[in-house]
PQR file of N, CA, C, O and H, with PARSE charges and radii, in Angstrom:
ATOM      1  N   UNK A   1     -32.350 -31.149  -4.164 -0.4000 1.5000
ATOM      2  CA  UNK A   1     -31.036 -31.572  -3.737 -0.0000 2.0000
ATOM      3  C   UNK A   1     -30.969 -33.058  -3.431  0.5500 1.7000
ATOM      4  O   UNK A   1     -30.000 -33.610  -3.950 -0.5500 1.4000
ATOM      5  N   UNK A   2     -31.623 -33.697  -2.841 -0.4000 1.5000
ATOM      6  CA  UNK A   2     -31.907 -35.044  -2.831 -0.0000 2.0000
ATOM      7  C   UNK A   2     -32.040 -35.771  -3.750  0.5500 1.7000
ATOM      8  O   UNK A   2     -31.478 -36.864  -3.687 -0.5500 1.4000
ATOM      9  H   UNK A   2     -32.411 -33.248  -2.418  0.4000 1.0000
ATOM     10  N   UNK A   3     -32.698 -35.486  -4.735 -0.4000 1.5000
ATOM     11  CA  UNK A   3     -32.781 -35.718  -6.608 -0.0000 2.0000
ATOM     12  C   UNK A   3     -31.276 -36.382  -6.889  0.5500 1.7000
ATOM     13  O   UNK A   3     -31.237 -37.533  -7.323 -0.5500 1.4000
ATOM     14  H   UNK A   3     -33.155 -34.598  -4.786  0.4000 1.0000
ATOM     15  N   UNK A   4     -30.226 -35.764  -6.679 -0.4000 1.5000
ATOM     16  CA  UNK A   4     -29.422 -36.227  -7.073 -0.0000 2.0000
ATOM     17  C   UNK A   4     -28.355 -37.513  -6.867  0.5500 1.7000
ATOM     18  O   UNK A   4     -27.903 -38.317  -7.682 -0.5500 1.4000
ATOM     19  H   UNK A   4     -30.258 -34.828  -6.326  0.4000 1.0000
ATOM     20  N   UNK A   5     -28.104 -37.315  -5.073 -0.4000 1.5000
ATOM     21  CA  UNK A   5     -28.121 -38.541  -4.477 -0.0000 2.0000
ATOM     22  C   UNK A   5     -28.831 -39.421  -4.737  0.5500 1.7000
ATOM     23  O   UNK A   5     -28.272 -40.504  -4.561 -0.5500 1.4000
ATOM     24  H   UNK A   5     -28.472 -36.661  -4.410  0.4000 1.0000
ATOM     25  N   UNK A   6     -30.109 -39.515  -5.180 -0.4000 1.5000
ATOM     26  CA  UNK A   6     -30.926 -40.585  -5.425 -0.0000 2.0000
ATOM     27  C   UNK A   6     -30.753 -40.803  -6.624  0.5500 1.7000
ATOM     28  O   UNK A   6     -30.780 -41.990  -6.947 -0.5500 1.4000
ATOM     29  H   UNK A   6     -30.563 -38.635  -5.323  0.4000 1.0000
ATOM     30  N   UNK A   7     -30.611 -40.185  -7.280 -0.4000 1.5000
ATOM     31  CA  UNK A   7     -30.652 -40.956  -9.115 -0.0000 2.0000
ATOM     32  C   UNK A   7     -28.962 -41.568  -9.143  0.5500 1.7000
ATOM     33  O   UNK A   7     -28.643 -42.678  -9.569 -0.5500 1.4000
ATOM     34  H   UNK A   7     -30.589 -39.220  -7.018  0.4000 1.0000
ATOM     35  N   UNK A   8     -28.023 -40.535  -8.577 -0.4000 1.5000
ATOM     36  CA  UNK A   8     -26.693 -41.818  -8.551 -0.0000 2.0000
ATOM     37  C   UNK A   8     -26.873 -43.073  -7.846  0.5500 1.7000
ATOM     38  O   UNK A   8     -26.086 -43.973  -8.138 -0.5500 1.4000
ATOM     39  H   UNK A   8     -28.282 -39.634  -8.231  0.4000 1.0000
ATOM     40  N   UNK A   9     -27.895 -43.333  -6.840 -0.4000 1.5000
ATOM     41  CA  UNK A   9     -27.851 -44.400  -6.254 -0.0000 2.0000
ATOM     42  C   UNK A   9     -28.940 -45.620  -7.143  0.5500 1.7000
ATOM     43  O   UNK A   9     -28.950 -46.846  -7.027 -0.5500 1.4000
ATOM     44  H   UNK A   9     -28.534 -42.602  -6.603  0.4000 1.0000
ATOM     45  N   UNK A  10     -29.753 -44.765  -7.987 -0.4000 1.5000
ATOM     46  CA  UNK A  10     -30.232 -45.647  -8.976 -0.0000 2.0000
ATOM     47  C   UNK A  10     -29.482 -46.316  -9.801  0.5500 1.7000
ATOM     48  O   UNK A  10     -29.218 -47.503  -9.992 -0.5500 1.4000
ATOM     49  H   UNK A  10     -29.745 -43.769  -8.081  0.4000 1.0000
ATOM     50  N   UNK A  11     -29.070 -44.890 -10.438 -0.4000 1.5000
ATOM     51  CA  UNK A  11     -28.042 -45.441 -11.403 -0.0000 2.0000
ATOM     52  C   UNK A  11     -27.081 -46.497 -11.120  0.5500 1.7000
ATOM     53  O   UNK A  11     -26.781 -47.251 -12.045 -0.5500 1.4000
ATOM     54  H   UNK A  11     -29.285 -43.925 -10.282  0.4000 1.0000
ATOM     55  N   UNK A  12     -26.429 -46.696  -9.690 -0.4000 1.5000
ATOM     56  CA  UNK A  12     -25.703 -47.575  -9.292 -0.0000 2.0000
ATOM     57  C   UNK A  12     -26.228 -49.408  -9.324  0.5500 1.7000
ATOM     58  O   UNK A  12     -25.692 -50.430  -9.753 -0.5500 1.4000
ATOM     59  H   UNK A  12     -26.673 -46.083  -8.939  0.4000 1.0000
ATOM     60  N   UNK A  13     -27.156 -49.196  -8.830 -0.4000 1.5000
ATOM     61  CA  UNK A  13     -28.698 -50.352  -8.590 -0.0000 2.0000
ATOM     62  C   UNK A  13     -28.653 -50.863 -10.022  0.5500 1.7000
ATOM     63  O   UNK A  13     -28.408 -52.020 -10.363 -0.5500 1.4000
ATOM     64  H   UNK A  13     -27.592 -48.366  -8.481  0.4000 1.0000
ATOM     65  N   UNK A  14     -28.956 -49.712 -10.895 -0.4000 1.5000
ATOM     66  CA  UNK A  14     -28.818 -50.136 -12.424 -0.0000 2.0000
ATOM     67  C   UNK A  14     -28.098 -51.407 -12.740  0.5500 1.7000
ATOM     68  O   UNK A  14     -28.339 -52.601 -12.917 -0.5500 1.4000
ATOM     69  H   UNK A  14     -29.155 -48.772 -10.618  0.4000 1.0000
ATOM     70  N   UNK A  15     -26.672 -50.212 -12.717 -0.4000 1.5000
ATOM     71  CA  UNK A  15     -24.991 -50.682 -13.168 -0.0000 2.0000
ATOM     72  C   UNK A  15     -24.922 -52.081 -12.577  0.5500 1.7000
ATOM     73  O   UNK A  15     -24.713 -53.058 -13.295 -0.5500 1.4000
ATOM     74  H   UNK A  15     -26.477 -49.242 -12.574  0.4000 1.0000
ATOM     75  N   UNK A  16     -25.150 -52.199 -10.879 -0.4000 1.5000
ATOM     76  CA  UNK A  16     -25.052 -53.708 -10.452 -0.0000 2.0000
ATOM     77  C   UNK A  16     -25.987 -54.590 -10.729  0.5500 1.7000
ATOM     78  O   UNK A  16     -25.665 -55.773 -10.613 -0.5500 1.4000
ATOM     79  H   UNK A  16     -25.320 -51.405 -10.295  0.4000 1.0000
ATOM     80  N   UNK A  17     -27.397 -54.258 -11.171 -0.4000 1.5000
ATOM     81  CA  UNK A  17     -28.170 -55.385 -11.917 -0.0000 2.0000
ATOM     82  C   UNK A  17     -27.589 -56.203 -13.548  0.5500 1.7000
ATOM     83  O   UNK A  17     -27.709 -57.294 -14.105 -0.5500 1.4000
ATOM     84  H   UNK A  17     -27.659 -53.297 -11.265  0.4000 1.0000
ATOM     85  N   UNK A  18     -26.883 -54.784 -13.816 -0.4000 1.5000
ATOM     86  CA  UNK A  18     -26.735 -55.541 -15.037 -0.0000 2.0000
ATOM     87  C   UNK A  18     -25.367 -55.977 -15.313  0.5500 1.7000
ATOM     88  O   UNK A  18     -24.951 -56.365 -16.404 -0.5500 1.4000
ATOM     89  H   UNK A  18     -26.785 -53.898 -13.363  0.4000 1.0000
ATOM     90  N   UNK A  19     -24.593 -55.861 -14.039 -0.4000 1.5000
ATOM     91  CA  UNK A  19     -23.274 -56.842 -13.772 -0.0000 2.0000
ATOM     92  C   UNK A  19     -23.896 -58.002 -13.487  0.5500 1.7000
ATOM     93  O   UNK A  19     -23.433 -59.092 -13.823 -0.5500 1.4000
ATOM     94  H   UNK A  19     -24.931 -55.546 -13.152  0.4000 1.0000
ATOM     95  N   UNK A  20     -24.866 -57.870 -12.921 -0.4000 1.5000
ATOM     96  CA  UNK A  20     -25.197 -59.420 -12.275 -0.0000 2.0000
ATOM     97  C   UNK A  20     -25.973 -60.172 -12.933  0.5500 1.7000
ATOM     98  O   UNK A  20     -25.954 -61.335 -12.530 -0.5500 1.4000
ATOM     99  H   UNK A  20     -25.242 -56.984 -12.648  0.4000 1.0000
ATOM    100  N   UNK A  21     -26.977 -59.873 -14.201 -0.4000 1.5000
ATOM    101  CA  UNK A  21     -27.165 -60.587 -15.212 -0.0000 2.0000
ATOM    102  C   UNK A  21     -26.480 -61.111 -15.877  0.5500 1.7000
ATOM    103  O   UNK A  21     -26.551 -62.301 -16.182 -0.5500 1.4000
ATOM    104  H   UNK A  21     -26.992 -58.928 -14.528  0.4000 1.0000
ATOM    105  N   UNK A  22     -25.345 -59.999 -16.386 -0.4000 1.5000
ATOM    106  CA  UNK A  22     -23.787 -60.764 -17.122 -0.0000 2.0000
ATOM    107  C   UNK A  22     -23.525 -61.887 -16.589  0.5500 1.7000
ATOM    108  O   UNK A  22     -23.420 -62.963 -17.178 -0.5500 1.4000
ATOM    109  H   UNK A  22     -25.288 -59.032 -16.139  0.4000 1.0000
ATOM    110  N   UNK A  23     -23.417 -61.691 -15.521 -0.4000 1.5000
ATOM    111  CA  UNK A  23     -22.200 -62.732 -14.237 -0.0000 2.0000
ATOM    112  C   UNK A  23     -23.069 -64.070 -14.780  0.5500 1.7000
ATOM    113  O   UNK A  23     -22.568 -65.045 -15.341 -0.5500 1.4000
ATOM    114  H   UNK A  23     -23.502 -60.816 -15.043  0.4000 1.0000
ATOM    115  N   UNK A  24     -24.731 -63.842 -14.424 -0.4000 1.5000
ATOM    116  CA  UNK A  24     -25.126 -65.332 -14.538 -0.0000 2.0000
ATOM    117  C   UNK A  24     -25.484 -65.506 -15.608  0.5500 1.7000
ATOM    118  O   UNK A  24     -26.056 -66.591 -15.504 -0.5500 1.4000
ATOM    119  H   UNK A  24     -25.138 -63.050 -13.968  0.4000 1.0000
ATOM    120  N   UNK A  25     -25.591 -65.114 -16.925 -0.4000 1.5000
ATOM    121  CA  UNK A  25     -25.168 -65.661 -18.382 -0.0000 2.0000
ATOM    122  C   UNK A  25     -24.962 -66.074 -18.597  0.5500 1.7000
ATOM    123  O   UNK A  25     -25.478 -66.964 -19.274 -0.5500 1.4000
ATOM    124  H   UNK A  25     -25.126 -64.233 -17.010  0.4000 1.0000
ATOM    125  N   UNK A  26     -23.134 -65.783 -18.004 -0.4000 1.5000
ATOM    126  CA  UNK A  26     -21.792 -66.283 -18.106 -0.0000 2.0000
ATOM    127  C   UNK A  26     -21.845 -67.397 -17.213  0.5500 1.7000
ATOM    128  O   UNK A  26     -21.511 -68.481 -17.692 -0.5500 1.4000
ATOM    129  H   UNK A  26     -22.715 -65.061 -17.454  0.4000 1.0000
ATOM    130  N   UNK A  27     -22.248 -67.350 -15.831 -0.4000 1.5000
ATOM    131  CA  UNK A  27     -22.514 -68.832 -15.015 -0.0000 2.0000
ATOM    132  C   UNK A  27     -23.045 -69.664 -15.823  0.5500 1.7000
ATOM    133  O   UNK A  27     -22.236 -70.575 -16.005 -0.5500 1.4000
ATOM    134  H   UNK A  27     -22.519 -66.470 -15.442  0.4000 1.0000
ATOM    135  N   UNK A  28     -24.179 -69.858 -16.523 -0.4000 1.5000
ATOM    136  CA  UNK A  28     -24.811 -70.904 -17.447 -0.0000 2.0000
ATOM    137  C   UNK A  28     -24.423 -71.166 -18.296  0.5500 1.7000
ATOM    138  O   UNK A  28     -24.760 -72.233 -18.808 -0.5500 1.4000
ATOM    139  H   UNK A  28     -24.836 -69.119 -16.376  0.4000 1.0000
ATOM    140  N   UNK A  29     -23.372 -70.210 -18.983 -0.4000 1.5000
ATOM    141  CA  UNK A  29     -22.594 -70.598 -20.933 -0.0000 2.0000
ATOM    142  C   UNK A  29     -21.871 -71.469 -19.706  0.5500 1.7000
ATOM    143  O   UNK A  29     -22.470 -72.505 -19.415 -0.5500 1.4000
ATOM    144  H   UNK A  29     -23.098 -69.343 -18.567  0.4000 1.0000
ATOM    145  N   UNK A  30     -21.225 -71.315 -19.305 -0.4000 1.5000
ATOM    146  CA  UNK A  30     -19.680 -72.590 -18.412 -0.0000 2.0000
ATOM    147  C   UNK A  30     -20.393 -73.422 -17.859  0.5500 1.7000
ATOM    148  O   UNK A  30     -19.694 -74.432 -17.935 -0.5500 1.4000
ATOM    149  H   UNK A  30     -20.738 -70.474 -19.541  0.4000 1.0000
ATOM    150  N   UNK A  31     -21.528 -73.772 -17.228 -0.4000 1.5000
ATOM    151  CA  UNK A  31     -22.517 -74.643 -16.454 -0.0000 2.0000
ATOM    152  C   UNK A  31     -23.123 -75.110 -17.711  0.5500 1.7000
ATOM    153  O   UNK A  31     -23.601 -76.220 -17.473 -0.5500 1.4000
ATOM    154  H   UNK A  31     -22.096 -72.952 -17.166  0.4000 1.0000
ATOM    155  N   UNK A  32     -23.298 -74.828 -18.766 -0.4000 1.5000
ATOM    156  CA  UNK A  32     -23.472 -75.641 -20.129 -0.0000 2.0000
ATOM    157  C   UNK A  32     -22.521 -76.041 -20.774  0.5500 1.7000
ATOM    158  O   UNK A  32     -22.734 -77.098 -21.366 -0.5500 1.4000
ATOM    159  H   UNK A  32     -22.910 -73.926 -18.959  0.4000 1.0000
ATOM    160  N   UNK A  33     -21.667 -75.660 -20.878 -0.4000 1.5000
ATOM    161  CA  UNK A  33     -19.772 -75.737 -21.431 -0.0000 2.0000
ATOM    162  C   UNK A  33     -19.725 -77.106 -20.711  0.5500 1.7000
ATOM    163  O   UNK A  33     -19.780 -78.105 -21.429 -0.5500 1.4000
ATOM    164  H   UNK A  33     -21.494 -74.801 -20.396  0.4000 1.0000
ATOM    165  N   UNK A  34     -19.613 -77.288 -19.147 -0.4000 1.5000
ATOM    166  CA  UNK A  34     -19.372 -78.390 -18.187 -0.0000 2.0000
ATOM    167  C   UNK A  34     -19.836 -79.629 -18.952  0.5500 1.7000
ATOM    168  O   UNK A  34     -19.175 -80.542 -19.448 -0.5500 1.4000
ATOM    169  H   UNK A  34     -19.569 -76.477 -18.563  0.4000 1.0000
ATOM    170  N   UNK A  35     -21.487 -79.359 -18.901 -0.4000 1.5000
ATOM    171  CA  UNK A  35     -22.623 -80.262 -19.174 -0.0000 2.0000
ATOM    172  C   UNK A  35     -21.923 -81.199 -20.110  0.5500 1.7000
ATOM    173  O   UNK A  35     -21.762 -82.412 -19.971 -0.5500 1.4000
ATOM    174  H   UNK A  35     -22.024 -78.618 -18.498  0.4000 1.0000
ATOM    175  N   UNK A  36     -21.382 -80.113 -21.474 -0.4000 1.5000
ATOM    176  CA  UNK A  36     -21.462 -81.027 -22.290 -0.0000 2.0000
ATOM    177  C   UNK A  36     -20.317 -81.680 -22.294  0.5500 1.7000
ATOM    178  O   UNK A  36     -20.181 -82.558 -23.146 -0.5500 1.4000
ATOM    179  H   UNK A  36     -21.512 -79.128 -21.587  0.4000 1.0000
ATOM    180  N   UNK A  37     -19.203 -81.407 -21.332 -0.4000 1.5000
ATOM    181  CA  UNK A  37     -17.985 -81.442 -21.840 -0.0000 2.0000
ATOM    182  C   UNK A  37     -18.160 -83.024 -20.842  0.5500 1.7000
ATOM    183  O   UNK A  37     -17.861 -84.090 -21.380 -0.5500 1.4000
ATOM    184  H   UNK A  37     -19.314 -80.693 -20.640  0.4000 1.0000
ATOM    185  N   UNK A  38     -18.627 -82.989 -19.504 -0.4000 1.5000
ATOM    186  CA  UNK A  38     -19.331 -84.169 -18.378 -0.0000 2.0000
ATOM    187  C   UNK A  38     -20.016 -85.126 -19.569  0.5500 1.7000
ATOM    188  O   UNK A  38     -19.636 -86.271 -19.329 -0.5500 1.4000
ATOM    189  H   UNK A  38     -18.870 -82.123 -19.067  0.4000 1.0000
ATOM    190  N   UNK A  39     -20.872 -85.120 -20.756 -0.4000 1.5000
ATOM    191  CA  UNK A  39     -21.481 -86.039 -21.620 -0.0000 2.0000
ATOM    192  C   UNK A  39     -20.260 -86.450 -22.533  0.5500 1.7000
ATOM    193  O   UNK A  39     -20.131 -87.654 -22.754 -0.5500 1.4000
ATOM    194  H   UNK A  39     -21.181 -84.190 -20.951  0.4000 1.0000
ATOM    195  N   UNK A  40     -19.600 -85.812 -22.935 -0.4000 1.5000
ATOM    196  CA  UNK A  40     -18.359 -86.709 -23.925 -0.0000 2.0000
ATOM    197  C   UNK A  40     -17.600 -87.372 -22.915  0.5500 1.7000
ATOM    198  O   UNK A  40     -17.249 -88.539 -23.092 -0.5500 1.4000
ATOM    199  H   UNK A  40     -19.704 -84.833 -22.756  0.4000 1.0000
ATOM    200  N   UNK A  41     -17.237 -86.589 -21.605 -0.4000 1.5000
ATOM    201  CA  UNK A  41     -16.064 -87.265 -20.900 -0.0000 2.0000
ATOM    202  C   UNK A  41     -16.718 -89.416 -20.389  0.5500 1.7000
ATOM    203  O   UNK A  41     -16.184 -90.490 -20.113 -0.5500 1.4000
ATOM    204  H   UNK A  41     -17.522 -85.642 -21.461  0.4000 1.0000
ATOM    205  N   UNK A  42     -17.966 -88.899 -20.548 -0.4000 1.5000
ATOM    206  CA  UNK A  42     -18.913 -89.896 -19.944 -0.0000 2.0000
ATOM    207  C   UNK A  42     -18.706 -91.184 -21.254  0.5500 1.7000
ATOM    208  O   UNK A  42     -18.044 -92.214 -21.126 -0.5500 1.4000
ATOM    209  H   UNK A  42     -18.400 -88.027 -20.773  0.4000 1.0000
ATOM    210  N   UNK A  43     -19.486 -90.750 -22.491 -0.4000 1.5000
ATOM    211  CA  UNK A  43     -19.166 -91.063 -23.740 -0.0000 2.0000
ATOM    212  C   UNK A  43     -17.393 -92.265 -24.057  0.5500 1.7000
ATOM    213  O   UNK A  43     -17.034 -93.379 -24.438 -0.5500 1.4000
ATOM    214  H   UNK A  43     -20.024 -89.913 -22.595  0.4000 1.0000
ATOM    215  N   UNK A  44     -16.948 -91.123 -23.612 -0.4000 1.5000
ATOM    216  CA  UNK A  44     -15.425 -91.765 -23.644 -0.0000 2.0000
ATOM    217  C   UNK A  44     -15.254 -92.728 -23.146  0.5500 1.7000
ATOM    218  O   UNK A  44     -14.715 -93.735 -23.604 -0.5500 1.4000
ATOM    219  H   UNK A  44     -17.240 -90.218 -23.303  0.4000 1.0000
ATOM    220  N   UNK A  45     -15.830 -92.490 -21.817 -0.4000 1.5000
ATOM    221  CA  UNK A  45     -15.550 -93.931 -20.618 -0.0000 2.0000
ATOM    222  C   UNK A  45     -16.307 -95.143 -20.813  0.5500 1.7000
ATOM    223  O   UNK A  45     -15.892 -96.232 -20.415 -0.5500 1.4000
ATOM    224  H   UNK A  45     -16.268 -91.672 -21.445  0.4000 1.0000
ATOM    225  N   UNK A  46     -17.996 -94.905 -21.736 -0.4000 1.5000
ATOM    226  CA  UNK A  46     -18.605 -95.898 -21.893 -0.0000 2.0000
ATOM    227  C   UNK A  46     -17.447 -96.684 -23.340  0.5500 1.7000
ATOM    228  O   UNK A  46     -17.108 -97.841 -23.588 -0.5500 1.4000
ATOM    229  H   UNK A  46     -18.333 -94.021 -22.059  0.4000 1.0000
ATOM    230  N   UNK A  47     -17.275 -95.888 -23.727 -0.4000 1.5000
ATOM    231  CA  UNK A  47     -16.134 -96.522 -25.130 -0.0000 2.0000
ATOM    232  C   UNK A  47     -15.236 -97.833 -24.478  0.5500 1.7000
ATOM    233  O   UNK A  47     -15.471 -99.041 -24.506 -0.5500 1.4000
ATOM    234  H   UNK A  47     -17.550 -94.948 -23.525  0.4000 1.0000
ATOM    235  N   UNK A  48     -14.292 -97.186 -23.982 -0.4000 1.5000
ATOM    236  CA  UNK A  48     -12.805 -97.828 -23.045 -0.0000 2.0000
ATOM    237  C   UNK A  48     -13.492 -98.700 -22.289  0.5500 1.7000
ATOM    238  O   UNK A  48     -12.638 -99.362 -21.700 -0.5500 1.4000
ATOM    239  H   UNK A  48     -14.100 -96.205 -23.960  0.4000 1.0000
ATOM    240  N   UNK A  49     -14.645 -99.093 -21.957 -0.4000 1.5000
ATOM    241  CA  UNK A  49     -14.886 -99.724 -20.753 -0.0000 2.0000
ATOM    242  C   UNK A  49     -15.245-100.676 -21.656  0.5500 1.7000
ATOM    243  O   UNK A  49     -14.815-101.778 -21.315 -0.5500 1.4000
ATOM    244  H   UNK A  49     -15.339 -98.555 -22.436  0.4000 1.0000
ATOM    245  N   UNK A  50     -16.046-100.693 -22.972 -0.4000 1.5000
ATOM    246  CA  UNK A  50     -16.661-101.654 -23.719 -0.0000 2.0000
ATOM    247  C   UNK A  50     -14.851-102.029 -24.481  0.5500 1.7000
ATOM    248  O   UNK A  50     -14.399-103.157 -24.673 -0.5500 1.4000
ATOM    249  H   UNK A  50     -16.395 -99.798 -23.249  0.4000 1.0000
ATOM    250  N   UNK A  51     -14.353-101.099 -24.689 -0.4000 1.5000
ATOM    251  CA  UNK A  51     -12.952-102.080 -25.005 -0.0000 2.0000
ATOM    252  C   UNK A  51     -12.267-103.032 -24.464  0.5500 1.7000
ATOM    253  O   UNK A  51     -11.759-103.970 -25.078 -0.5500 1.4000
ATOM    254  H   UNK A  51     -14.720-100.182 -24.533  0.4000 1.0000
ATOM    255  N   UNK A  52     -12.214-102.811 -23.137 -0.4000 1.5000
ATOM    256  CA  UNK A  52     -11.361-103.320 -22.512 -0.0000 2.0000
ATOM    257  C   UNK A  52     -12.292-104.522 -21.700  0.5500 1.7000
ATOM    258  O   UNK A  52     -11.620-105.345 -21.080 -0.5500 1.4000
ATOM    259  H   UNK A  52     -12.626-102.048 -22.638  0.4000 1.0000
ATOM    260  N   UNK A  53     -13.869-104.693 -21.654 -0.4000 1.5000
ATOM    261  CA  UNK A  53     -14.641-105.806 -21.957 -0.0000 2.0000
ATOM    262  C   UNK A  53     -13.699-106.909 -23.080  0.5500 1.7000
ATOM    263  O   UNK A  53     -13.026-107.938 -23.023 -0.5500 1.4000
ATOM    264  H   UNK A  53     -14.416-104.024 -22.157  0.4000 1.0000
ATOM    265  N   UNK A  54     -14.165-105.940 -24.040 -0.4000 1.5000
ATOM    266  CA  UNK A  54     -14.312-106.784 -25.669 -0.0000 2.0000
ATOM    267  C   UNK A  54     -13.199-107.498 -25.107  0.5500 1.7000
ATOM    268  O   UNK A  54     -13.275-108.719 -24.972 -0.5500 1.4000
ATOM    269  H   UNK A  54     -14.713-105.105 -24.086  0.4000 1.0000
ATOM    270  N   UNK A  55     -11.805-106.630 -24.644 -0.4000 1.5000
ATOM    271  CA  UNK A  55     -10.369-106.945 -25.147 -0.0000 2.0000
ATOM    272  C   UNK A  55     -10.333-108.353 -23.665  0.5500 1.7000
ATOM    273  O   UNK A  55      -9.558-109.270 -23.937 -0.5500 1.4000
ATOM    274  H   UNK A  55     -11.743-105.638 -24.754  0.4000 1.0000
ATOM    275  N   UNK A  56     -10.761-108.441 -22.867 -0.4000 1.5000
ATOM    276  CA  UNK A  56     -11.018-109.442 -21.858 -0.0000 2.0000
ATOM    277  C   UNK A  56     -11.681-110.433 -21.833  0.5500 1.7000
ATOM    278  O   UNK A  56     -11.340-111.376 -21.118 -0.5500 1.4000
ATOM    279  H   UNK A  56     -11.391-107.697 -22.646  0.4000 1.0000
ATOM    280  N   UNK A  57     -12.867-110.482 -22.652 -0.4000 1.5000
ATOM    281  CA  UNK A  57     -13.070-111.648 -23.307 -0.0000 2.0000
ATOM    282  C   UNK A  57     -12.252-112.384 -24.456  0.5500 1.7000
ATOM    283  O   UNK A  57     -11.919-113.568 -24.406 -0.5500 1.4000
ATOM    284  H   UNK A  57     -13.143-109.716 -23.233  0.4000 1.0000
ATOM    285  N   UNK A  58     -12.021-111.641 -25.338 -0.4000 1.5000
ATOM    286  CA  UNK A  58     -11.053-111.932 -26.246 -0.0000 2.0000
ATOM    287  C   UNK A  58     -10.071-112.892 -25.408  0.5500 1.7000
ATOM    288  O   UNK A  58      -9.939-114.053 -25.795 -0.5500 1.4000
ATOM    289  H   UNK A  58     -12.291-110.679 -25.378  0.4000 1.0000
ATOM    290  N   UNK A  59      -9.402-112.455 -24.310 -0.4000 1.5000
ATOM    291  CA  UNK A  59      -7.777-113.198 -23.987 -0.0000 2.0000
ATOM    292  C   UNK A  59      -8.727-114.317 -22.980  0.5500 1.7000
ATOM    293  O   UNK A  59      -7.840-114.743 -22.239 -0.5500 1.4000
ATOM    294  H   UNK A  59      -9.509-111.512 -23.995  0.4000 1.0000
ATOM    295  N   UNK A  60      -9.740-114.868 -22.641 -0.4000 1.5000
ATOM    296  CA  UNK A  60     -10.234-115.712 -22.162 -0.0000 2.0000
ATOM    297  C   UNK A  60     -10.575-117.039 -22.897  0.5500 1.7000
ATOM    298  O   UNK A  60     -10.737-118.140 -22.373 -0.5500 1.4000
ATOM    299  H   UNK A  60     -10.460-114.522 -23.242  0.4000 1.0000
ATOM    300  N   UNK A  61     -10.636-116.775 -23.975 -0.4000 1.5000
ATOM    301  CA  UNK A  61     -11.150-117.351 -25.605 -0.0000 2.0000
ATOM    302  C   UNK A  61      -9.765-118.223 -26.043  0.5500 1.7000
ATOM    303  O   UNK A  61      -9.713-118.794 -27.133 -0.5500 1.4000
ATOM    304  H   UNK A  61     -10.504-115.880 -24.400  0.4000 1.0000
TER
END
C-alpha cells in the first residue's frame, strides 16, 4: 500500500526534474540569444562612434 504513494511521488520528482531541465535550456538558448544580440548591439555602437569621429574631424578640416 505504500508502493503506491511512493511511486506517484517519484513520478512527480520525475515530471519536476524534467520541467526544470527544460526551464534551464530555455534559460541558456535566451542567455545566448542576449549574448549575441549584446555583441551586434555593441558592434553597432563601435560603427556610429567611428562615424561620427570620422564625421568631426572632417568639419574641423
Amino acid at each position: 500500500m505504500l508502493m503506491t504513494p511512493l511511486c506517484n511521488f517519484v513520478e512527480r520528482l520525475e515530471m519536476e526534474l524534467t520541467n526544470t531541465k527544460n526551464l534551464l535550456t530555455d534559460i541558456e538558448a535566451r542567455q545566448a540569444d542576449l549574448t549575441s544580440e549584446m555583441e551586434h548591439v555593441e558592434s553597432v555602437s563601435r560603427i556610429l562612434n567611428r562615424v561620427a569621429r570620422n564625421s568631426d574631424e572632417s568639419k574641423q578640416k
